[in-house]
N, C-alpha and C positions, 0 to 999 in steps of 0.2 A: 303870423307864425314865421317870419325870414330869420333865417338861421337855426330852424328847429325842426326836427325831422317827425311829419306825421306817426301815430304812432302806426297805423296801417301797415306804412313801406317799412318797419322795422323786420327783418332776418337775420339768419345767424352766420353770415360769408365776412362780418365784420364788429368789434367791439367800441368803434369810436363813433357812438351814433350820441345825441343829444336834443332832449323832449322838454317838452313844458306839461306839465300833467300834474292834476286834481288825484289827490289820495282820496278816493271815496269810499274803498271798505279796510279797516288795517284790522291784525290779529296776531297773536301770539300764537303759535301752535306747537303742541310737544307731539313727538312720534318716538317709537324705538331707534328706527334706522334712522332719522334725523338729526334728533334732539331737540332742542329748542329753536325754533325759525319766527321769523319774521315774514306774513302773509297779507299782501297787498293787493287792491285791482285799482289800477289807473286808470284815469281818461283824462284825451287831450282835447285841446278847440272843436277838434272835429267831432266828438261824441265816442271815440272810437275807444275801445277798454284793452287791458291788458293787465295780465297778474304778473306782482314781481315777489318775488322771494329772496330775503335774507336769511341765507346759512348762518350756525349756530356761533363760526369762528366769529363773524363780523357782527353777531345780534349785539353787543357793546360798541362796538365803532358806530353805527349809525341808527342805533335805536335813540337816542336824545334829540334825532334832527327829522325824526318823523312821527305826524301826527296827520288823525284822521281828520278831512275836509278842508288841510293845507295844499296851495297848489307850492309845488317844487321843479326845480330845472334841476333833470340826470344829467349823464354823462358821462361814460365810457363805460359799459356794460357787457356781459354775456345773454346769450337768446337759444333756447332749447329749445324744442318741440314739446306742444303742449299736448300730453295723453292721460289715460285712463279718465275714472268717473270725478263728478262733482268738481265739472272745471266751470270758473267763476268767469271766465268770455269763450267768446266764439273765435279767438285768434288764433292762427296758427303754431305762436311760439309765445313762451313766456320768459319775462326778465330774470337773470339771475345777479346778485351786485357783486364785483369783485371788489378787492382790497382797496383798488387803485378807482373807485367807482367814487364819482364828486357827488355830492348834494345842496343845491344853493340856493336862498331864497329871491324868490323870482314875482312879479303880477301877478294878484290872484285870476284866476278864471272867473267868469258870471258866475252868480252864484244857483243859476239855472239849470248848469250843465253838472247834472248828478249821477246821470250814467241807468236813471229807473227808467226801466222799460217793460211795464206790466203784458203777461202775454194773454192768450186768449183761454177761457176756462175749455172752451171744445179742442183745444188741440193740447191740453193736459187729460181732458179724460178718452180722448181718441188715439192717444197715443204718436201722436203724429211730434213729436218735440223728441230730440233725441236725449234718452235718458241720462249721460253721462254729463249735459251740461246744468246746470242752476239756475234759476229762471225769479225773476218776481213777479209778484202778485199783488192784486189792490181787489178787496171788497168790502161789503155791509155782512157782518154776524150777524146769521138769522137764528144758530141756534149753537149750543153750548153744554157741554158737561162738567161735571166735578172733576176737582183734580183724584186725579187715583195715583199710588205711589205702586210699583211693579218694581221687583228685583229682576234687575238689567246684568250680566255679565258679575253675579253677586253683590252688585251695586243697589242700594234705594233709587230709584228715578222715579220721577213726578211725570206725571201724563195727562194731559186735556184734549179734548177734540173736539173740534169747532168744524162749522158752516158754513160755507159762506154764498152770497150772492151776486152777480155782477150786474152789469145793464139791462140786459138782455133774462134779467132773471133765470138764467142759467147758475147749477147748484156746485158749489165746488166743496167735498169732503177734504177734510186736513189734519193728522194730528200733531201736537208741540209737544216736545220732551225735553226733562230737566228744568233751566230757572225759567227759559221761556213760559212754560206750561205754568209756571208759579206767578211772574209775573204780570201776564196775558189774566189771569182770571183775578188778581187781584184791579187790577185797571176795571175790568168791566165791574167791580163792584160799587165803582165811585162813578161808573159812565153808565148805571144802566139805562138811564132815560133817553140816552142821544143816541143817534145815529151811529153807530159804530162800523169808523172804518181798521180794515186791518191790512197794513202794508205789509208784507215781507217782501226783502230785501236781499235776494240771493235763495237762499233755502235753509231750511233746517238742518242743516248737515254743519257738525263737528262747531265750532268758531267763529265760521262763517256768516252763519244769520245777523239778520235787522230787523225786529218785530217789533212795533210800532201801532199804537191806537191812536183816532185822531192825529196825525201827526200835520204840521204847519206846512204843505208844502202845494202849489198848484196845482197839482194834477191830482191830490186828494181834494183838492177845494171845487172842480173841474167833475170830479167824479162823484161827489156827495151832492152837486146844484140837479147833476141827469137821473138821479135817484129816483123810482116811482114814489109818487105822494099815496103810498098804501095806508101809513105810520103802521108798518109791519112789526108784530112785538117780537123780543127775545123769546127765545124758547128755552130752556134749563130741560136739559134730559139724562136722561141714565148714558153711563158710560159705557163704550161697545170696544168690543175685542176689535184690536189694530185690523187686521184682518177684513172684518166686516164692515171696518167705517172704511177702508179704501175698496173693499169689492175685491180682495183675492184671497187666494187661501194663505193659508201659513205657510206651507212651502215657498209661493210667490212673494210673503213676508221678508220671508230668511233674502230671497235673493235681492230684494228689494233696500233691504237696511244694512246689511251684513257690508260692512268695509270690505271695498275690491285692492286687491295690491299687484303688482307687475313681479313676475319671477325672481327681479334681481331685487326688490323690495323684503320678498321673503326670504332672502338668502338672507340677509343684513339684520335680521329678525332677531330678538334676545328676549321675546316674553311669549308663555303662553295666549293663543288668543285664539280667533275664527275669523276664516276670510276665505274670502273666494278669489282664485286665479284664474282668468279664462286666457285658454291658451289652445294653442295647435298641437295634436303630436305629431314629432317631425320624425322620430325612429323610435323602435322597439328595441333596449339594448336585452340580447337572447342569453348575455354570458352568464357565468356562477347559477344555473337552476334552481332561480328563484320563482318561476313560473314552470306553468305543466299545462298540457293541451287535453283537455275536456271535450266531456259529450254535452252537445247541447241541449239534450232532454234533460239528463241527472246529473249533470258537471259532474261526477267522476270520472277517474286519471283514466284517458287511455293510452294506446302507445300505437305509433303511425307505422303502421307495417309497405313494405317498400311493393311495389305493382308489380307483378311475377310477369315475366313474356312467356308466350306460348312458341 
């Protein structure tokens, strides 16, 4: 790697930094406040990942020179802090490209280094993984429903929920939505006698996914050889309210799916929609009497009468 800067020690105190790195998830994404971007996560030699984004001015300048599972050499970039939910690494900052940003074709990387890092099924259902990041997963479908189509945000969306099992015979509940859920149940119809593994790749969130059956890769071949010789069959069952296949209420639904966005996200906002902002309040502004101070039995208005001295 001499002459290329891990992507680790990349910060944002400077723009002339210069990587060699594996596109290993790429996507289109549209938002209100965005528009159309360019969403990537990288890794370099070291294993080490990083999400870059092309803004909407430049998705034309360098959308023809990138493609998913290409290794490419950056070079001269911006670096933000990477926050809120459904962040695709654990880095601190992420890429942004500027105008002035090179792309050059460079030595691929092994074709080894893909950046899957399956986590554990007890510290997804323990809670112990912090929820704002995306994680993959690798197991055997042990059991399986019909797709059900559900109106989403007045939308048709397609829904299936699946099983799954890991080494350890430990049970992981999961639902897919949209084509996922279409094309996950159309696979097991042509695989039902095998083994089925199911990789996800990131998570089910927005663009983002990689859902994958039997997929060609060593660590599914690794993971299907440690399999118990049960010959465990499929199971095909009724389909269960989201809710009950994850084990929360609806309420915990809402907060669990429901798109989070950052204050100055909602200001930039130009469609109806739902979302949740978690935030601090930092003051209470008292002016134009818009508010009135209640009793806290029967919340009607009272009025603060001043402490008489004796």
């Amino acid at each position: 790697m001499a002459g290329f800067n891990p992507v680790a020690d990349l910060k944002p105190f400077k723009s002339m930094w210069k990587i060699r790195v594996k596109i290993i998830r790429l996507w289109k994404q549209f938002t209100a406040a965005g528009g159309l971007t360019i969403e990537m996560v990288l890794i370099d030699a070291n294993g080490d990942k990083i999400h870059a984004t092309v803004k909407k001015e430049l998705v034309n300048q360098f959308d023809p020179f990138l493609a998913e599972g290409k290794t490419k050499m950056m070079i001269n970039f911006s670096l933000n802090h990477s926050c809120g939910s459904y962040r695709t690494t654990n880095h601190l900052y992420k890429i942004s490209f500027l105008a002035t940003t090179r792309v050059k074709i460079c030595e691929d990387l092994p074709r080894a280094i893909n950046g899957f890092q399956p986590v554990n099924y007890r510290e997804i259902l323990d809670g112990t993984l912090n929820s704002d990041h995306l994680v993959d997963v690798i197991g055997q479908v042990v059991e399986v429903s019909q797709v059900d189509v559900l109106s989403v945000n007045g939308k048709d969306t397609q829904k299936i929920t699946l099983e799954l099992r890991d080494l350890e015979d430990v049970r992981l509940p999961l639902v897919l939505w949209g084509s996922f859920a279409s094309d996950v149940s159309n696979e097991m119809q042509t695989r039902r006698d095998e083994a089925l593994i199911y990789e996800r790749s990131i998570s089910n969130a927005y663009n983002v996914s990689d859902v994958s059956l039997n997929p060609y890769m060593t660590e599914v071949e690794e993971f299907k050889s440690k399999l118990p010789k049960d010959e465990l069959c499929l199971a095909i069952v009724e389909s269960k309210p989201v809710g009950q296949v994850l084990g929360v209420s609806d309420k915990d639904d809402f907060f669990v799916h429901t798109t989070r966005k950052t204050i100055a996200e909602l200001s930039e906002s130009r469609q109806v929609e739902k979302c949740i902002v978690m935030c601090t309040i930092a003051a209470i502004d008292s002016d134009m009497g818009w508010y009135y101070l209640s009793c806290k039995v029967c919340s009607k208005k009272v009025v603060q009468v001043p402490k008489r001295h004796s």
